[in-house]
DOKELUM-959765 format. One line per 8 residues: number of its first residue (from 0); their letters; for each residue y, z, x of N, C-alpha, C. Coordinates in pm, 1 decimal, padded with zeros to 6 digits. Atoms other than C-alpha are relative to their C-alpha. Example, Ala and Ser with C-alpha at 12.3 -4.5 7.8 and 13.67 -1.06 7.14 Angstrom:
REM DOKELUM-959765
0	as	-00119.0:00000.0:00089.0:-00450.0:00780.0:01230.0:00120.0:00000.0:00090.0  -00119.0:-00006.0:-00082.0:-00106.0:00714.0:01367.0:00109.0:00073.0:-00077.0
END
This chain:
REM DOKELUM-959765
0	xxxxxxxx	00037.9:-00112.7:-00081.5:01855.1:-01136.6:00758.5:-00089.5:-00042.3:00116.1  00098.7:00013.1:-00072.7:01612.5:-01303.8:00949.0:-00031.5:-00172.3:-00017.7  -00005.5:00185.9:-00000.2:01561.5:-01702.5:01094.0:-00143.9:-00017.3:00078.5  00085.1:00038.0:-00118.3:01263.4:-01850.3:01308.5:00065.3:-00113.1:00081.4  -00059.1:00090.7:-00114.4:01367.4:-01980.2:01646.3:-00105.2:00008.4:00091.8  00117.9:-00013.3:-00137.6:01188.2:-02067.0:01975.1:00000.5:00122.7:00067.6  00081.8:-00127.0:-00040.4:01034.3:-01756.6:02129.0:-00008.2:00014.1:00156.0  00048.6:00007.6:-00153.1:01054.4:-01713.4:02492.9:-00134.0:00147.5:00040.7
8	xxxxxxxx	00155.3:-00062.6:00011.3:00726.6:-01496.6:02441.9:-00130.8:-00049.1:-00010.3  00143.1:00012.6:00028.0:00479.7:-01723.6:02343.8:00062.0:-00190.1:00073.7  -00016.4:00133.1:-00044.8:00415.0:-02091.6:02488.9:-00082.8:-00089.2:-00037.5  00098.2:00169.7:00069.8:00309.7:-02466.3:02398.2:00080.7:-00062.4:-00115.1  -00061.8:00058.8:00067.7:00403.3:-02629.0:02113.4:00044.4:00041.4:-00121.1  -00043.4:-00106.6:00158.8:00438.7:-02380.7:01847.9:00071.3:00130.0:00050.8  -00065.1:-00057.6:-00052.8:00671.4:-02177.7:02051.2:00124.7:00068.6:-00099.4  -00109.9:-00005.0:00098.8:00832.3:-01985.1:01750.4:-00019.9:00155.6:-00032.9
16	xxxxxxxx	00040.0:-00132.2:00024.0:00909.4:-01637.6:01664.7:00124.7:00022.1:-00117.2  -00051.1:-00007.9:00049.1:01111.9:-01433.2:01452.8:00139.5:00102.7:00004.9  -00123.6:-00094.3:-00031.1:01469.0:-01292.6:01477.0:00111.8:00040.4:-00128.3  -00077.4:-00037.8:00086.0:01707.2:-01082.1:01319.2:00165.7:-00083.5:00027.4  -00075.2:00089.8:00041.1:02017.1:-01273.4:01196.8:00157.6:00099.3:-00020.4  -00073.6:-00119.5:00029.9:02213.6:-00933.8:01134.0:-00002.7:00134.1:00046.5  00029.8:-00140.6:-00017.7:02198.4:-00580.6:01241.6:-00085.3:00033.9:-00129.3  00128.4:-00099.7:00130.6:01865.9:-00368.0:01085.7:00023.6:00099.4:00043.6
24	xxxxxxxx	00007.1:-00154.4:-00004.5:01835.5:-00045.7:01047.8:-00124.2:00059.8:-00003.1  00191.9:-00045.4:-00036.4:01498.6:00132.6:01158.8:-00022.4:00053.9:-00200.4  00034.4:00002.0:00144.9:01312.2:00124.2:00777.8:00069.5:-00083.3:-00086.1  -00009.2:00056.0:00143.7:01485.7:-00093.2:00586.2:-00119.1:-00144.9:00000.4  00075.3:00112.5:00025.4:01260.3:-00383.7:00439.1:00039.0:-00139.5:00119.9  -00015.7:00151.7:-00047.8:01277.0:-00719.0:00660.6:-00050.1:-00104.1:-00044.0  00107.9:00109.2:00052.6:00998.6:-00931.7:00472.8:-00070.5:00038.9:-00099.1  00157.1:00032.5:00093.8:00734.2:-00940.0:00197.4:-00044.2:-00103.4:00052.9
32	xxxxxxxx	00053.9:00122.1:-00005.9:00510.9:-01193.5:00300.6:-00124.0:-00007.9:-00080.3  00095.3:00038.4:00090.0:00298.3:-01359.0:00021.3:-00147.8:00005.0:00064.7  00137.1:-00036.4:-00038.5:-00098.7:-01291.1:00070.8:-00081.1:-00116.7:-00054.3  00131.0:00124.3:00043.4:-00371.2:-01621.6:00019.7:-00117.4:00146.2:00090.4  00143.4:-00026.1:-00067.6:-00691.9:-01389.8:00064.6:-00103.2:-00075.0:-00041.0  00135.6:00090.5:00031.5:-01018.2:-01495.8:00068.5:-00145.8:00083.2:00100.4  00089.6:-00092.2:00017.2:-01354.2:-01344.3:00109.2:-00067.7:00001.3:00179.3  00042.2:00010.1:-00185.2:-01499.5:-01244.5:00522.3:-00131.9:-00119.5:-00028.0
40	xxxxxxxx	00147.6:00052.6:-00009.7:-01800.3:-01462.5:00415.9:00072.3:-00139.1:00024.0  00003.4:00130.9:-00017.0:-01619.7:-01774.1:00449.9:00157.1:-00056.3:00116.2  -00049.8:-00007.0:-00092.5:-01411.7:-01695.1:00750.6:-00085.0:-00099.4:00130.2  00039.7:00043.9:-00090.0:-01641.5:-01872.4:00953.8:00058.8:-00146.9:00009.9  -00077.1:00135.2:00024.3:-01460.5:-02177.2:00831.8:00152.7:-00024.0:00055.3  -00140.6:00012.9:-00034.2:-01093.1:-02079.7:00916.6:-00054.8:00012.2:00194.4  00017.2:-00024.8:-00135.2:-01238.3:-01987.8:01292.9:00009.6:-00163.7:00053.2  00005.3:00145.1:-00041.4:-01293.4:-02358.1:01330.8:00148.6:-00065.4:00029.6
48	xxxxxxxx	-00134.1:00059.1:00009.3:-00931.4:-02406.7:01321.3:00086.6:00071.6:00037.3  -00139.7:-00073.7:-00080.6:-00562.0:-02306.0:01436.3:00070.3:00133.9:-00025.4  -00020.9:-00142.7:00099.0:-00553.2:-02024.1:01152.5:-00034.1:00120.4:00060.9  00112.5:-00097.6:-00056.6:-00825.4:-01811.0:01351.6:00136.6:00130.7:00017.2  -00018.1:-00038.5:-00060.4:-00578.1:-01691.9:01530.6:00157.4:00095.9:-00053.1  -00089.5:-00089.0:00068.5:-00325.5:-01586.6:01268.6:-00046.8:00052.4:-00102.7  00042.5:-00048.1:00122.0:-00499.6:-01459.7:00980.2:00015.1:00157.1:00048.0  00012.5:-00142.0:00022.8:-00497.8:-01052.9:00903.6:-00128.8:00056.4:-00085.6
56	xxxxxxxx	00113.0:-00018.6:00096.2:-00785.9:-00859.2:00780.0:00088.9:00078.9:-00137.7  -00091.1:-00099.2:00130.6:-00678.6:-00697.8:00398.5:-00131.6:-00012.2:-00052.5  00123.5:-00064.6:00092.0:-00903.4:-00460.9:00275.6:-00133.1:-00023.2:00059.2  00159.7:00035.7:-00060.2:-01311.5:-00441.6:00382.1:-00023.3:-00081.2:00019.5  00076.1:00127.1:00064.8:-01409.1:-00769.1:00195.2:00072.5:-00125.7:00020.0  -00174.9:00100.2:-00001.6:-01067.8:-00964.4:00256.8:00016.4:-00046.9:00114.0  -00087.5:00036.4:-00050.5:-00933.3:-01169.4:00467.1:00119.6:-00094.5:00003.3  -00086.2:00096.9:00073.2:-00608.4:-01328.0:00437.6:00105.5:-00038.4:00128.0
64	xxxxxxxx	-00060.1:00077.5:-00045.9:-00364.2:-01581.8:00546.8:00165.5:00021.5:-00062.7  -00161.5:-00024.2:00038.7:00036.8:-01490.7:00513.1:00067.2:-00142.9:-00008.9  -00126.2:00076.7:00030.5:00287.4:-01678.0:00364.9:00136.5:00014.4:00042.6  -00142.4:00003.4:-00042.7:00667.0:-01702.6:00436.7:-00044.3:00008.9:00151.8  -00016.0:-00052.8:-00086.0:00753.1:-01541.6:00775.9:-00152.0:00047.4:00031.5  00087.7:-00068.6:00004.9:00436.8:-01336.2:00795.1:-00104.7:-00030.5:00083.5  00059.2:00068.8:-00117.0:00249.8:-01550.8:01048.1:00056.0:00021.5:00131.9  -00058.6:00063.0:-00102.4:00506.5:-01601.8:01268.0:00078.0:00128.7:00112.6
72	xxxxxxxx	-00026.0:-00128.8:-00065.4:00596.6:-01264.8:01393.7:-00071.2:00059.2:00158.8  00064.2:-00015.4:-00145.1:00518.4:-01205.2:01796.0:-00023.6:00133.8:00003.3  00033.7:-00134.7:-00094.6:00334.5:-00936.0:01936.7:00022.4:00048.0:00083.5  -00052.1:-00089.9:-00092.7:00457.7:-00634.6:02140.1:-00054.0:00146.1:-00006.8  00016.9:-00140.7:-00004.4:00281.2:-00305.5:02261.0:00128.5:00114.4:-00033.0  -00037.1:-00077.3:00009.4:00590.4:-00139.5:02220.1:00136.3:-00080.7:-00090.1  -00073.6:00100.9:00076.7:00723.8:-00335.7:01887.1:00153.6:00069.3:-00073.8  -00109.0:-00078.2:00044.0:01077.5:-00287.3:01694.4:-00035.5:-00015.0:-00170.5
80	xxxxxxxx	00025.8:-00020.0:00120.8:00885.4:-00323.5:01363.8:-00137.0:-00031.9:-00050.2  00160.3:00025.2:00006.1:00550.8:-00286.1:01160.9:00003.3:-00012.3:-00158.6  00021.7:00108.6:00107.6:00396.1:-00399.6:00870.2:-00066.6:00090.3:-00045.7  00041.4:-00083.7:00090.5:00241.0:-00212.9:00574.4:-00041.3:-00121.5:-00109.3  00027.1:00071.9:00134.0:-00006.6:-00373.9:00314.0:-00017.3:00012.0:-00108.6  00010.4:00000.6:00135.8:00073.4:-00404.1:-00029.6:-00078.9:-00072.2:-00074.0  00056.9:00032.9:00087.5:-00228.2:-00440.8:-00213.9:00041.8:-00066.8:-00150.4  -00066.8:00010.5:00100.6:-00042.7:-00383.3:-00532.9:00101.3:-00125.0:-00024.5
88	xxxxxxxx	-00107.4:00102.5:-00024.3:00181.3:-00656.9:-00467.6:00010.7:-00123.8:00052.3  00068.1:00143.9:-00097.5:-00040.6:-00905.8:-00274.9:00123.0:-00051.4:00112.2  -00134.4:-00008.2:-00125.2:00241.8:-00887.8:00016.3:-00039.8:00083.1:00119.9  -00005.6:-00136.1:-00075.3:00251.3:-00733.7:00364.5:00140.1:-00010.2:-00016.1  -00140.9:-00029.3:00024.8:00568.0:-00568.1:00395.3:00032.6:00045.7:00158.5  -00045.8:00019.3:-00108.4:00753.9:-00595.4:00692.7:00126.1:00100.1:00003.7  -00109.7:-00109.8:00054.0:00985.4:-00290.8:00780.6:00020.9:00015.8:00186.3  -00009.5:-00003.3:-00169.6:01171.7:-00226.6:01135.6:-00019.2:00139.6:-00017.4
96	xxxxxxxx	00055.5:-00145.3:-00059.3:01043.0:00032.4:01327.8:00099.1:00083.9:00081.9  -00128.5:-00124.2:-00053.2:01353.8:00143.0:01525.6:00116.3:-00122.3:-00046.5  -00093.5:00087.0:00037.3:01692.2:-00052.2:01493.7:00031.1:-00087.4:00084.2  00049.9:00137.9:-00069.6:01709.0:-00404.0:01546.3:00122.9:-00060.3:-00034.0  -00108.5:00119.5:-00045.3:02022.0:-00596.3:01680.4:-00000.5:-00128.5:-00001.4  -00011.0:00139.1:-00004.8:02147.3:-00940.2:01561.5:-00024.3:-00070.6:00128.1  00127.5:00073.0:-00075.7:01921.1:-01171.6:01726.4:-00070.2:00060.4:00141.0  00139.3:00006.4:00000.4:01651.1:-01007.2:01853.8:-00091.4:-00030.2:-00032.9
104	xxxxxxxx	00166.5:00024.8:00001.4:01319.4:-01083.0:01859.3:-00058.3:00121.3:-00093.8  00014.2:-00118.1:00061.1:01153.7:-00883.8:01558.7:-00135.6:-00071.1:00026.1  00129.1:00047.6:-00064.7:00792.4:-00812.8:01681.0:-00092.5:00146.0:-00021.9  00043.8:-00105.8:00024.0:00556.9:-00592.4:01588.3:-00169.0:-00003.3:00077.9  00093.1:-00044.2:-00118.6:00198.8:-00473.4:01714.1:-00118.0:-00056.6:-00090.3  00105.3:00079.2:00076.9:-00087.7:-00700.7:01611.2:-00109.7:00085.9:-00025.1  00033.5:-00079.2:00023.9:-00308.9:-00424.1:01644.8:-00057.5:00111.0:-00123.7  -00032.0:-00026.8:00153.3:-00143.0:-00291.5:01281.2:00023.2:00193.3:00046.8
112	xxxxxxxx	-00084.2:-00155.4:-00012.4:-00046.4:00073.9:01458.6:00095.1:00004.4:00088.1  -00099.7:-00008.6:-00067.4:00231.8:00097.6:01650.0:-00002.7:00035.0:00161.1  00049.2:-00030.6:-00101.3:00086.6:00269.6:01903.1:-00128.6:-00036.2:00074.6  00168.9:00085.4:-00120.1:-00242.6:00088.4:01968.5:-00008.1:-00089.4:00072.7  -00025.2:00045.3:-00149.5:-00252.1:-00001.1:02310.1:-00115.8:-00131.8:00037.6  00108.0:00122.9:-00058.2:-00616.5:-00198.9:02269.5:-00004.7:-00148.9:00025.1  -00054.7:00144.0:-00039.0:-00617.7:-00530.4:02403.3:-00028.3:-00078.2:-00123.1  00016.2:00128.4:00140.9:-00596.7:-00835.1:02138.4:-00076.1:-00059.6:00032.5
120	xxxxxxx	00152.0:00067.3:-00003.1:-00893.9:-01027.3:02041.1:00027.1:-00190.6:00127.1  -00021.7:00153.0:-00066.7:-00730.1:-01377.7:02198.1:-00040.7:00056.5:00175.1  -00014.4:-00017.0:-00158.4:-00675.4:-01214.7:02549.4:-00150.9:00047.2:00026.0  00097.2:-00038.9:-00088.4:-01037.3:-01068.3:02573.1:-00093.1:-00128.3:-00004.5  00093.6:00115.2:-00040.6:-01160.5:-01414.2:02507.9:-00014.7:-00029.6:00143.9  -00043.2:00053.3:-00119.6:-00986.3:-01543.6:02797.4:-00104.7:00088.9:00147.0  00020.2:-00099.3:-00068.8:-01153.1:-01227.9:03009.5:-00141.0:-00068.8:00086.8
END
C-alpha cells in the first residue's frame, strides 16, 4: 500500500518521503507506526541529535520516537492524511484524509490538526 521514495519536497541527503503504491480511500488505515516513548525530562538528549527533528510529543509526560514509516511522512498545510494516537496500542495510526492516488505523496500536517496553519518549530528557527 505504501513504499518510501525520494521526495521532491524535502532536500539534502535524506530526501525521502512516503507514497501510496495503490489507490486509498479517504479513512481507510495506511500505517500503525510502532511508539519508543520516553520521558520530556530526557529530551534534552535527543535535541543534540538528528531525531530532534522527528520525534512527536505522546501524552503530557511523553515523548516518542516512531517506528516503521512513521518518521518519514512529509509535511503539508493542506495534507491528504492525518494521524491519530493510539495510546492503547502504543502506535500512531495513520489514516488518509481525502483520497489518495497511486503514487502520491502521502503527507500529513505536522502540526497534528489538519487545519493548523501555525508555522513549524524548524522554520521559526531559521526566522
Amino acid at each position: 500500500m505504501i513504499e518510501v521514495k525520494t521526495s521532491a519536497l524535502s532536500d539534502g541527503e535524506l530526501n525521502r518521503g512516503v507514497f501510496a503504491t495503490r489507490d486509498i480511500k479517504k479513512g481507510e488505515l495506511i500505517h500503525e507506526a510502532p511508539v519508543l516513548p520516553y520521558p520530556n525530562d530526557q529530551h534534552e538528549h535527543i535535541e543534540q541529535t538528528l531525531l530532534a527533528d522527528y520525534v512527536f510529543e505522546y501524552g503530557i509526560n511523553h515523548t516518542a520516537i516512531l517506528l516503521g514509516y512513521g518518521m518519514l511522512f512529509n509535511h503539508s498545510y493542506e495534507p491528504n492524511a492525518t494521524y491519530e494516537i493510539n495510546f492503547d496500542n502504543h502506535t500512531f495510526d495513520y489514516y488518509a484524509f481525502t483520497d489518495i492516488k497511486a503514487g502520491d505523496e502521502i503527507l500529513i500536517n505536522y502540526n497534528g490538526d489538519v487545519d493548523n496553519k501555525d508555522p513549524l518549530w524548524f522554520n521559526e528557527e531559521q526566522d
